[in-house]
N, C-alpha and C positions, 0 to 999 in steps of 0.2 A: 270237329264233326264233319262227314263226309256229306256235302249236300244230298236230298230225297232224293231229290231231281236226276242228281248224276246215277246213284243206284238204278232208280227206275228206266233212267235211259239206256244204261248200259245191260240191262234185263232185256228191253226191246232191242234192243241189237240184236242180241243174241238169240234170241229166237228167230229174228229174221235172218241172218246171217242160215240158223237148223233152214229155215222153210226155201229159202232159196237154194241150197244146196240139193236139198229131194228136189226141186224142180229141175236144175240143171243135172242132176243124176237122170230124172224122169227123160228128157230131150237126149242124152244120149244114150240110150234103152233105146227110145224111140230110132235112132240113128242108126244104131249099126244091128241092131234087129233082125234076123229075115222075116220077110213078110209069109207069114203061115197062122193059119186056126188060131193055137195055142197061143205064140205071141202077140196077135192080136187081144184077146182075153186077159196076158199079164196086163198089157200097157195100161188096157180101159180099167182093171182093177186098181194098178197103181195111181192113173190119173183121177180121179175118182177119190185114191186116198190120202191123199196130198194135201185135197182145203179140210180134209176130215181130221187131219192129225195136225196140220194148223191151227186150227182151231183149237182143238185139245189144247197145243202145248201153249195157247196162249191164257186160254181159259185158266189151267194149271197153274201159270206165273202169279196170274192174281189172287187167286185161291193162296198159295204160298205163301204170299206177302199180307194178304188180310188177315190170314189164320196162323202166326207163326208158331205153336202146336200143331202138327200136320195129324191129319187122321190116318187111319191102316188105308184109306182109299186113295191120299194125294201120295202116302209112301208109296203104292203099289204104283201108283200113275207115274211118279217119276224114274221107277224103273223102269218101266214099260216104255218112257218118250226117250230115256238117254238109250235105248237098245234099240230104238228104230230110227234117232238119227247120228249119233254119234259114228258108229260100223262108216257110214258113209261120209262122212268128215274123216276118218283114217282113211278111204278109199280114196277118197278124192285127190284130198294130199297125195299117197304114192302115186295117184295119175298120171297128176301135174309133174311128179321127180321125175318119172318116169318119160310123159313127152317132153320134157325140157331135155333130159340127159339124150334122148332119142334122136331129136332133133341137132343137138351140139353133136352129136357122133356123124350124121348125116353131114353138116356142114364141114367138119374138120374134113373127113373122109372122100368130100365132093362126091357120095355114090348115089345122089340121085339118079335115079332109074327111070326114061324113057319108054320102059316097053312095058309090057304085061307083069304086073307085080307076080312074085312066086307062090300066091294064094289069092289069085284072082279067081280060078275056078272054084266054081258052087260049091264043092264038095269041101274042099278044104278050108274056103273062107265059112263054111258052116263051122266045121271042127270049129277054127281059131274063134268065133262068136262065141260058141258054146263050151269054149275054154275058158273066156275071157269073162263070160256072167258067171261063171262058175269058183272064178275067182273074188268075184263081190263077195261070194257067203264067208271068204275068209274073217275077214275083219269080225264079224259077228261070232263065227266062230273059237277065235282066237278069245276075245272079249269076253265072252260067256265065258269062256273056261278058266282065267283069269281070275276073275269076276268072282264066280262062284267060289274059286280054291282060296282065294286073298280077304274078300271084304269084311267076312265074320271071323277071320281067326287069326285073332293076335301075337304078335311076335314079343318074345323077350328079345332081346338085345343088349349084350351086357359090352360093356368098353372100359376099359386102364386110361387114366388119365397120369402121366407121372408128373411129382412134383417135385420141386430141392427140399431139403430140411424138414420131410416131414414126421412130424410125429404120430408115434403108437396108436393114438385115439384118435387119431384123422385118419390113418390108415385103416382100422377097423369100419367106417364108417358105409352105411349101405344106403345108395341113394337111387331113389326111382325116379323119374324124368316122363311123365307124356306130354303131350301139347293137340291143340287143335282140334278139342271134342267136338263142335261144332254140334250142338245139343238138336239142334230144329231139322240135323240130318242125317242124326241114329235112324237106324234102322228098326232099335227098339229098346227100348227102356232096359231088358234083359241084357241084351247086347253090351250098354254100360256096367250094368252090374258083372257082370263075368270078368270086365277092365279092371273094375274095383278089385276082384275077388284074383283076381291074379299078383295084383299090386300087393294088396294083405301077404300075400303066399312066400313074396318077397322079404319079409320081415324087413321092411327099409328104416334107416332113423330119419331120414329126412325123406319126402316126397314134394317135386315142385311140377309145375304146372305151368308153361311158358303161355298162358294167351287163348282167344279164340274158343271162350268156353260157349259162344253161341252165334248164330248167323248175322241179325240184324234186331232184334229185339230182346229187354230184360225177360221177358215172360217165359222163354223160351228155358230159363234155368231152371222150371218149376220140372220139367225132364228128367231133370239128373241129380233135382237137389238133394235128395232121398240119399241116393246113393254115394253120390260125392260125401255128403256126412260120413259115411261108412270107412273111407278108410283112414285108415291106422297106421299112422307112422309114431316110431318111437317120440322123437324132439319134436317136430314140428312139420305143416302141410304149409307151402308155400304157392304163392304165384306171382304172375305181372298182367297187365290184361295188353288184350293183344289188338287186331286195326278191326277185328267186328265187333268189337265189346263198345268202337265209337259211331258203329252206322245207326245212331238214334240221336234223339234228342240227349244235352247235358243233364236232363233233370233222371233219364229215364237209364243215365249212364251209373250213375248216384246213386239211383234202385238196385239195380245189377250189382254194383262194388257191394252196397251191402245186403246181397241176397249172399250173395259167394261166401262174403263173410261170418253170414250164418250159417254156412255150413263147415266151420271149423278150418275156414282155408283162410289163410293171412296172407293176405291181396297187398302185393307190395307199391305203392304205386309213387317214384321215385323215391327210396325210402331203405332202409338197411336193416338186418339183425343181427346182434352178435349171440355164438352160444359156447360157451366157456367148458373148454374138458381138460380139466386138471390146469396143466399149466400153459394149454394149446389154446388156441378158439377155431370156430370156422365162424366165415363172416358171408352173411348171402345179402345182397345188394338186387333190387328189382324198379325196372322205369317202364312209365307209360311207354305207349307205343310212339314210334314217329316215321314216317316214310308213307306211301300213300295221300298224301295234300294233309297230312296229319303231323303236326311238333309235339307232341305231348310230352317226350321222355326230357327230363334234367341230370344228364350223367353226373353231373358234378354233387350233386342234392345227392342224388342215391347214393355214392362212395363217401359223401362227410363223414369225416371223423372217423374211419376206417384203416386200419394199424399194415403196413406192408409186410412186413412177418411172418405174418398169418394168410393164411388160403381165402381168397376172396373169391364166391362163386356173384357171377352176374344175373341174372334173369331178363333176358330182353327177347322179345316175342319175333323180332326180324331180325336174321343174322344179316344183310347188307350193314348194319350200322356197325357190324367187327369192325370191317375197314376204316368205317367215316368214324370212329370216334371210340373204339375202343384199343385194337389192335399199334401196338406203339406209343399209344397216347397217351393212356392213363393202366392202372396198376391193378387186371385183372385175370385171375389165373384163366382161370375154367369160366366162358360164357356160355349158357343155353338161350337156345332159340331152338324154332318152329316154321308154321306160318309158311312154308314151301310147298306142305305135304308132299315132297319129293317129285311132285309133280303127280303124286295119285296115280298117275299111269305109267308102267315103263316096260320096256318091249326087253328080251335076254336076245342078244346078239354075240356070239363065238365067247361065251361067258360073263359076259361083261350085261351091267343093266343101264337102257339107255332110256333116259329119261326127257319130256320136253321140258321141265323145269331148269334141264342143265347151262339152257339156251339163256335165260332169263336171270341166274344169280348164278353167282358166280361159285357161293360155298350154300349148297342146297339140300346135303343128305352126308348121316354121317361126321364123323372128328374131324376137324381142321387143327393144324399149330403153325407157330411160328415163335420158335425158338422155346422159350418157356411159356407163351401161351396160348389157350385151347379154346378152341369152338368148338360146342356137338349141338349138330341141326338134327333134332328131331323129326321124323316125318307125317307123326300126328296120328290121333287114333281114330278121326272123325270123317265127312266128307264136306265137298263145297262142291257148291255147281252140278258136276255128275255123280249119283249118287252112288259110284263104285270105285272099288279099289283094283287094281288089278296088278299083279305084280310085284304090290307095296303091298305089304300087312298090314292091319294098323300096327305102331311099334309103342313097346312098354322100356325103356332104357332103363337097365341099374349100371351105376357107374361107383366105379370103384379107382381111387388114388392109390397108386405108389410110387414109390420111391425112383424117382430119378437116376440115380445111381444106376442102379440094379437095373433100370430099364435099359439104361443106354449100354 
């Protein structure tokens, strides 16, 4: 279990980290500013709303954590604080790339300039100010539109896994994949059920579930439990739990496994099933989580007694543990994992989706392989921290096997 302590502290970071960026955002406003009416009047409004929205977002934190059912008020609050300091966390960051790269240009170049910069006059260092705050609304802009297009509307996403030797009734098999509901940061109870009702639509015979069905509390399942019952998979509803199913006590961890449980999902937790078609099986294998100050997963316990023959699907809520302990090591076709949300954010640059997640894992969205076998990270259908998606959808995976052969 991840100590309180660390949670809580790393909550007050990060709120200090929002409130000190509005301020240093505020001091340069104040800076290159021209001094007129108007700008006077932003500054004293901005200054002004700084300890106002401090305050808020500290208030906010604790409300969160005391109440982990959020009301329609703390939802609408934490839209409202990730939209007025986030935008300036993206700005800030391109600042700093931006005077870094500035400066190294300046130095390689040796063209520092002695005389009169080429917008020193009034006129034109107006323009460039009022080019330059003109540029702040991007972020916000950009965000909102994201935001809105991405965070309610679910992606299918279907992927070919191919395998050697497979047989007819593996190869029929329709399998649906989410991860990462994070229940305490739906947007709304409807919101899940539309998840569910997409998933049914699939006609899946298996559905699994990698992790991270709630923020930091069991209560929080009372959200989705409804719903989660609801779907329908032919064979069987699968999961593994994921690293916030441990930010509680063990006792209250225990409650959680068997709330999940009640609602028709078989919570694997280092543990295996086999399921028998004709003369084939599929075999799904699922471990506690481990990574984050956390050991919980037993690779060896999950795969016991597990026939190589046959298609072994993994269930582990962090793909990092491919490389540490699956990938080469031991005898597993296809792993699902989560737990990246692809980074929730990611910007389209010359086609390409660039994501901060990519910095920090290594396989974090999307099929991995090597050689015969396969990673698919999920990117989750929930949120964490900011309560938007942008660019990511939430994603619904059906996955589907074939034939090696024929692929290659």
């Amino acid at each position: 279990m991840i100590p309180i302590g660390l949670i809580l502290l790393t909550v007050v970071v990060l709120n200090v980290i929002f409130i000190l960026v509005d301020i240093y955002i505020y001091r340069k406003f104040r800076k290159i500013s021209l001094d007129n009416h108007w700008n006077n009047i932003y500054s004293k409004i901005y200054l002004i709303s700084i300890p106002i929205f401090g305050i808020w977002l500290v208030a906010n934190s604790i409300i969160r954590w005391s109440f982990p059912i959020p009301s329609k008020f703390v939802t609408f609050s934490n839209y409202f604080l990730t939209f007025w300091y986030l935008p300036k966390l993206i700005f800030l960051i391109a600042y700093w790339i931006y005077f870094v790269v500035n400066r190294l240009i300046r130095v390689v170049s040796k063209s520092h300039s002695k005389g009169t910069l080429p917008y020193a006059n009034s006129a034109r260092r107006k323009f460039i100010t009022t080019l330059g705050w003109s540029a702040v609304g991007l972020p916000y802009l950009a965000l909102a539109h994201e935001s809105f297009k991405t965070t309610l509307s679910p992606k299918v996403i279907t992927v070919e896994v191919p395998l050697l030797n497979l047989s007819s009734e593996i190869k029929e098999l329709r399998m649906v994949q989410i991860s990462d509901i994070h229940a305490g940061s739906l947007p709304s109870v409807r919101f899940f059920t539309k998840i569910v009702g997409i998933i049914n639509s699939l006609n899946p015979d298996f559905v699994f579930v990698t992790g991270d069905f709630v923020n930091f509390s069991y209560k929080e399942i009372e959200i989705i439990s409804e719903s989660l019952s609801n779907i329908r998979a032919k064979y069987s509803v699968l999961a593994c739990p994921g690293n916030h199913e441990h930010y509680m006590k063990k006792e209250d961890f225990e409650r959680l496994a068997d709330e999940i449980r009640k609602c028709n999902v078989d919570l694997l937790i280092n543990e295996n099933r086999v399921f028998k078609f004709n003369e084939s099986q599929l075999q799904v294998a699922g471990v506690d989580n481990t990574n984050h100050r956390m050991n919980y997963a037993d690779f060896d316990k999950a795969l016991y007694g597990l026939k190589k023959e046959y298609p072994i699907i993994l269930l582990c809520h962090d793909p990092t543990n491919w490389d540490k302990s699956v990938r080469k090591k031991r005898k597993v076709d296809l792993m699902l994992s989560g737990h990246t949300h692809g980074g929730q954010i990611a910007f389209e640059i010359l086609n390409s989706k660039i994501s901060p997640a990519a910095f920090f894992y290594k396989q974090y969205a999307g099929l991995y392989a090597d050689k015969d076998q396969y990673l698919y990270v999920n990117t989750g259908v929930g949120m964490v921290g900011v309560p938007v998606r942008a660019g990511l959808p939430p994603e619904i995976t059906l996955i589907r096997f074939v034939d090696a052969e024929k692929y290659a």
